[in-house]
N, C-alpha and C positions, 0 to 999 in steps of 0.2 A: 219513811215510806214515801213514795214518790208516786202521784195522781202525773194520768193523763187520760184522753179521751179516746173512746172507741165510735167511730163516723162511721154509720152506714149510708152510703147514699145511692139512691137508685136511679135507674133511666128514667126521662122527661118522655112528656106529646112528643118533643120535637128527634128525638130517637130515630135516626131510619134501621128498623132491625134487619136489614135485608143487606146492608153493610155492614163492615167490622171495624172497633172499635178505630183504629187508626184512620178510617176513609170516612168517619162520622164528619159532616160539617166545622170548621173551626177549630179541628183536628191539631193545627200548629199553636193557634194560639193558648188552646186548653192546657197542650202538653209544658208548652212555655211557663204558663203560670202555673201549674203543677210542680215543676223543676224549680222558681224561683220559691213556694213554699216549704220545698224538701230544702234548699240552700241555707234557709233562714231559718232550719227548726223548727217550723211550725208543725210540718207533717213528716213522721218518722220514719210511717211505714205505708205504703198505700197499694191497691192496685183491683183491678175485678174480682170478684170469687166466683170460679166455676161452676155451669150451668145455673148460673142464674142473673138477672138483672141488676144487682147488685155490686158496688164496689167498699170497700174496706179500707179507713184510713184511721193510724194512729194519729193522736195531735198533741201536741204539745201546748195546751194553751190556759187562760185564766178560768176562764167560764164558758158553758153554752151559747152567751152571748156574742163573744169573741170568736169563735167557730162559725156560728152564721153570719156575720159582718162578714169576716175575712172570705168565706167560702160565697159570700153573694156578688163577690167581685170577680168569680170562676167567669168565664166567657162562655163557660157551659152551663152556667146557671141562670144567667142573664136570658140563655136564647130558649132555656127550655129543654135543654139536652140530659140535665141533670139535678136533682131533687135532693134535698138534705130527706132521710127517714128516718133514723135515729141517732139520738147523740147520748152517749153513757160514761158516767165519770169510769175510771178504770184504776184500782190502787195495786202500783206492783209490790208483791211479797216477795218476788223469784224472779231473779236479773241474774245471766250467768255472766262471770268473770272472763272474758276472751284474752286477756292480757295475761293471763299467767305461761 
C-alpha cells in the first residue's frame, strides 16, 4: 500500500480577495515554486477547490514535518498569502492502471 498526504491549505491576511488567484501578489514566484515541487514529486496533484478558500495538494512526502518545512519556503507562505490547515496521511487502496 502506498501513503501519501492530503494538504489543505487556505488563504492568509495577506489574500487580496478582490483579485484572482493569478493577479494575487508574488503571483510568478509562487507559481515557480509550485512548478519546481510538482517536478521533483513532492506535490502530485495540487490546485483551488471551487467556491471556496481552499486549495488541495497531494504530497509525496515522509512526514507532517517534511510538508510544513518544504511548504514554509512557499513565497506565499512566507508573505501571508497562504496558511497550511490541514495535513492527513492518505493510504491508497485503488490506483488505476493507465498503461494497459
Amino acid at each position: 500500500m502506498k501513503q501519501l498526504f492530503v494538504v489543505t491549505r487556505t488563504r492568509g491576511r495577506a489574500w487580496d480577495a478582490s483579485k484572482p488567484m493569478n493577479q494575487q501578489e508574488q503571483w510568478t514566484d509562487h507559481a515557480a515554486f509550485m512548478n519546481r515541487l510538482a517536478t521533483d514529486g513532492f506535490v502530485l496533484l495540487g490546485g483551488p477547490l471551487s467556491d471556496t478558500d481552499d486549495f488541495l495538494l497531494i504530497v509525496d512526502a515522509a512526514d507532517a514535518n517534511e510538508i510544513n518545512a518544504t511548504l514554509a519556503r512557499d513565497p506565499w507562505t512566507q508573505s501571508g498569502m497562504l496558511k497550511v490547515k490541514d495535513i492527513q496521511p492518505w493510504t491508497i487502496l485503488l490506483e488505476a492502471n493507465k498503461e494497459a
